[in-house]
C-alpha positions in Angstrom: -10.2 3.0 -24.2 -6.8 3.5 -23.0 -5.2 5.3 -20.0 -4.2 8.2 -22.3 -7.6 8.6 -24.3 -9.2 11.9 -22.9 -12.4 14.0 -24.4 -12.8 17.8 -24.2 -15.8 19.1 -22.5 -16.0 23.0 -23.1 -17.7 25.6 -21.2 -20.2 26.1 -23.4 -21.4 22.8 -23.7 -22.3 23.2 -19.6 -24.8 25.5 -21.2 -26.8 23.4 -23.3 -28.9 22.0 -20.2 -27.5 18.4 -21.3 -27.8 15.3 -18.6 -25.1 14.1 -17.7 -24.5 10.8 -19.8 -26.1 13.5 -22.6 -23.0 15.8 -22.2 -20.5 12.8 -22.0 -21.8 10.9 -25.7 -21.9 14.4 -27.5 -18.4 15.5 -26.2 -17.4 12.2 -27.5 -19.3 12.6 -30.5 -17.7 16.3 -31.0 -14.5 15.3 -30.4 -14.9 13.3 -33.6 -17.0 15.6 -36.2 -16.0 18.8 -34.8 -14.9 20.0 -38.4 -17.9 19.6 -39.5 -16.7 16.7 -42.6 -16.0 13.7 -40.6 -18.8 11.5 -39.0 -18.5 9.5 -35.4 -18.7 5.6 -36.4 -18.0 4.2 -33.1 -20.1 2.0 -31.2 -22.7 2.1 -28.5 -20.1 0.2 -26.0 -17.7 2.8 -27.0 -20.1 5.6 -25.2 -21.2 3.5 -22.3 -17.4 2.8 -21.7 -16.9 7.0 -21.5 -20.1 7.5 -19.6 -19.8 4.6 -17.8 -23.3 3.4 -18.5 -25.2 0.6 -20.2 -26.1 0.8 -23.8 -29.6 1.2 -23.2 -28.9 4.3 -21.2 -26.4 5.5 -24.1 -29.4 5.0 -26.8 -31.5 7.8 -24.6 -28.8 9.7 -24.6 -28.7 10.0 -27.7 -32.5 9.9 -28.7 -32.7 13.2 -26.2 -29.3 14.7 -28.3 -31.6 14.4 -31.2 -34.6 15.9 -30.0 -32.7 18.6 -29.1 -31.7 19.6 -32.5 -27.9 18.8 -31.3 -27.1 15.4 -33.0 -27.7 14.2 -36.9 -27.0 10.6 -37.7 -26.9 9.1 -41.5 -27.8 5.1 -41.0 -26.5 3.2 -44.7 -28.1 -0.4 -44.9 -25.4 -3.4 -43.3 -23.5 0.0 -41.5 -23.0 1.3 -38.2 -25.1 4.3 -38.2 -23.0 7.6 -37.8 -23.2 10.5 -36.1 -22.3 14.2 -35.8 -22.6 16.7 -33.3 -24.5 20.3 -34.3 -23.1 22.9 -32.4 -25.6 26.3 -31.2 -25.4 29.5 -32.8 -23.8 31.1 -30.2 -20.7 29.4 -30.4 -17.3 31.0 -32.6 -17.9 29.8 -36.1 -15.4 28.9 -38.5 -14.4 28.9 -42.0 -15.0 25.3 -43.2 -18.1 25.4 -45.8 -21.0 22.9 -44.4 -23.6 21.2 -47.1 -27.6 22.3 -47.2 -28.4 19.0 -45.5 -26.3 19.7 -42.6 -27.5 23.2 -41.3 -27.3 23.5 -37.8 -31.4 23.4 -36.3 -31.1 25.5 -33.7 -30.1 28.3 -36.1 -33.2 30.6 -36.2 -34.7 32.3 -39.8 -33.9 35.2 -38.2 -30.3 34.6 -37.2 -27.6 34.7 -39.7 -27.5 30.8 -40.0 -23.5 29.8 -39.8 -21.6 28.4 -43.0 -20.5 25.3 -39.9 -21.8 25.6 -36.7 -18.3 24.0 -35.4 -15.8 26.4 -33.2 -12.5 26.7 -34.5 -10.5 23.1 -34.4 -8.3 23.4 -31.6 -4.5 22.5 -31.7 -3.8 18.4 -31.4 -1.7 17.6 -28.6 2.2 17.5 -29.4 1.6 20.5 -32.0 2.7 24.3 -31.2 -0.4 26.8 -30.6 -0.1 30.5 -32.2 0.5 32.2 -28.6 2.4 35.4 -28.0 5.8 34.6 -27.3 6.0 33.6 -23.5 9.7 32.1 -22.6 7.8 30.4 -19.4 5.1 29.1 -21.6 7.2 28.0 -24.0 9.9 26.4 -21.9 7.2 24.1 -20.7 5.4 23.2 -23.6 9.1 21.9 -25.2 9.7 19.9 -22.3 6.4 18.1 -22.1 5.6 18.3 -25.8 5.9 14.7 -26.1 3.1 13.7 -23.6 -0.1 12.2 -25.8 1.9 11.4 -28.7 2.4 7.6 -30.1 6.5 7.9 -30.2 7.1 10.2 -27.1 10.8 12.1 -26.6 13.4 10.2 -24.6 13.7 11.1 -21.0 16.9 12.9 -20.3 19.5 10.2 -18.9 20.2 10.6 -15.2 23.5 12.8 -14.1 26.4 11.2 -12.5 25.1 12.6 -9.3 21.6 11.1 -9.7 23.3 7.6 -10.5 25.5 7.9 -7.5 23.0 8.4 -5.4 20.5 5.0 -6.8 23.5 2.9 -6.2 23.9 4.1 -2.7 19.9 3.8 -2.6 20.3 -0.1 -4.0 23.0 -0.6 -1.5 21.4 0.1 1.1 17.9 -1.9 0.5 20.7 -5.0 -0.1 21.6 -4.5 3.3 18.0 -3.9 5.3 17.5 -7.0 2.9 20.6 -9.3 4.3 20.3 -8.4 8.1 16.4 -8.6 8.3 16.9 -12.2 7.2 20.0 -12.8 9.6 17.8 -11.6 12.2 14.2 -13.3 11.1 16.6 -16.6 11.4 17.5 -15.9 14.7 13.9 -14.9 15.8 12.9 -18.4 15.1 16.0 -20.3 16.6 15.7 -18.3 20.1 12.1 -17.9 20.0 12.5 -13.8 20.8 11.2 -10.6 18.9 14.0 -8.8 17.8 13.5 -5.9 15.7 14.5 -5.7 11.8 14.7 -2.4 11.7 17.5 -1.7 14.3 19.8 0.7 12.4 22.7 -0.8 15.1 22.0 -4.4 14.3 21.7 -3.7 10.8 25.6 -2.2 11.1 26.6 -5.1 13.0 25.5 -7.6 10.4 27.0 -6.1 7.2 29.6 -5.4 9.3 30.8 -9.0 9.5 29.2 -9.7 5.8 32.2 -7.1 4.8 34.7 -9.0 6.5 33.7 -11.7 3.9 31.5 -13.8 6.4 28.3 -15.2 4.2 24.4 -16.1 5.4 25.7 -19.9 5.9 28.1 -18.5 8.5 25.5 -16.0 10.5 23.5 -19.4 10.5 26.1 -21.5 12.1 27.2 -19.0 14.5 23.3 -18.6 15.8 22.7 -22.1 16.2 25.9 -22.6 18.0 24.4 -19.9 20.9 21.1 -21.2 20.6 21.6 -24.3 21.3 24.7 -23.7 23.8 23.2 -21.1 26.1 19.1 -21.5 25.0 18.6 -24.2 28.3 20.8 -21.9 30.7 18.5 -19.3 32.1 21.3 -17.2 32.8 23.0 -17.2 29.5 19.9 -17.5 27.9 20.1 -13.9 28.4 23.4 -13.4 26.0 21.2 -14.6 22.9 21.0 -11.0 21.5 22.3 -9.1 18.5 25.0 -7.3 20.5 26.3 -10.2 22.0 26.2 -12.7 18.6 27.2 -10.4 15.7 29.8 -8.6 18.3 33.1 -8.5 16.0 35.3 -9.9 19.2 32.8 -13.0 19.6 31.3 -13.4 15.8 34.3 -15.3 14.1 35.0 -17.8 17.5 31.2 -19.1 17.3 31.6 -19.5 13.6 34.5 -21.4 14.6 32.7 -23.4 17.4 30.1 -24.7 15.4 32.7 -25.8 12.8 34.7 -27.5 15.0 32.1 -29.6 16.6 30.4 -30.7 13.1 33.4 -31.8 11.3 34.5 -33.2 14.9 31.6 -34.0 17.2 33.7 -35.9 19.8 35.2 -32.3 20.6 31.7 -31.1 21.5 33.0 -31.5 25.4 36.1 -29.1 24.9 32.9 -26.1 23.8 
């Protein structure tokens, strides 16, 4: 069963005083000999699947259909035995001619038995029903005439404005991307809780990621603080977003931490 397989209950099914898994396997059933030629050959897991109960439960069902005068089946030796719903009188009849064999039982000597006791087959989905002309109506049905059709219509392609704006959208998830790890990097170093949603820290980092500074260099200029001010209580204080990612202070730690790897006997002169 897929997503978009659906059945049609009608009202006047409620009225036939069914159990539930009862209603459930004839709506199936229905769904399938409703014009009154074609049989139902599916299986038993098929209707335990809809009704969402075991098969045993599905062959009651379906003994208490019969009983009921609502259900015929035809069994052919080395066959799945098919089936076909029997509608009551009371229902619309229509114009399809039905066989001897197949009279409806609920049908009374007294009532005019019906030529097929199915209702009138109702449109498919995807096809146009014979309504009054209804510009509202009809507007809709056009636009979603496609849905529960095998080869649906092409969605409309997006307008320059919508386009615009899931760039921006993509942009902006790139950036909350790049700062949250700048900052989960220097959450560990410093062993502090800074937030990664900051919308200031966030402008800070892609700030200096604009002026073509990359992740390596964010890196390098929080290890340089870290481990320069992380033992001094009082600059220990300095190890903050504000202070690091500053655009006055960023580039001369990148710098520092440069200088003193390619040249460590410098390290004195930082």
């Amino acid at each position: 069963m897929k997503n978009t397989d659906y059945i049609s209950i009608q009202g006047w099914m409620t009225k036939l005083g069914l159990k539930p898994a009862e209603l459930i396997c004839y709506a199936v059933i229905h769904g399938y000999s409703r014009d009154g030629v074609h049989w139902f050959s599916g299986s038993k897991e098929h209707l335990s699947e809809w009704a969402q109960i075991n098969t045993r439960s599905v062959v009651n069902a379906l003994n208490g259909l019969k009983e009921k005068g609502l259900l015929i089946s035809k069994a052919e030796p080395g066959k799945p035995t098919l089936y076909r719903a029997k509608i009551p009188v009371f229902t619309e009849k229509c114009n399809i001619e039905q066989t001897q064999e197949d009279q409806c039982k609920i049908c009374t000597p007294e009532s005019d038995p019906c030529k097929n006791c199915t209702p009138p087959v109702q449109n498919l989905p995807g096809t146009r029903a014979k309504f009054a002309p209804n510009k509202y109506r009809d507007k809709y049905i056009d636009k979603y005439s496609y849905l529960g059709t095998e080869s649906p219509e092409q969605p409309e392609p997006p307008t320059n404005e919508e386009s615009t704006k899931a760039e921006e959208s993509a942009k902006e998830k790139e950036k909350r991307k790049f700062a949250k790890e700048v900052v989960e990097y220097l959450n560990h170093k410093s062993g502090k809780r800074f937030s990664t949603k900051s919308k200031q820290t966030i402008a800070a980092i892609n700030a200096r990621r604009e002026e073509g500074f990359d992740i390596a260099d964010f890196k390098l200029a929080i290890d340089w603080c870290c481990e320069t001010w992380g033992n001094d209580p009082k600059m220990r204080e300095y190890i903050q977003p504000s202070t690091i990612f500053r655009p006055r202070n960023f580039e001369k730690y990148v710098n520092k931490t440069v200088g003193v790897k390619k040249k460590p006997e410098l390290a004195c002169f930082y």
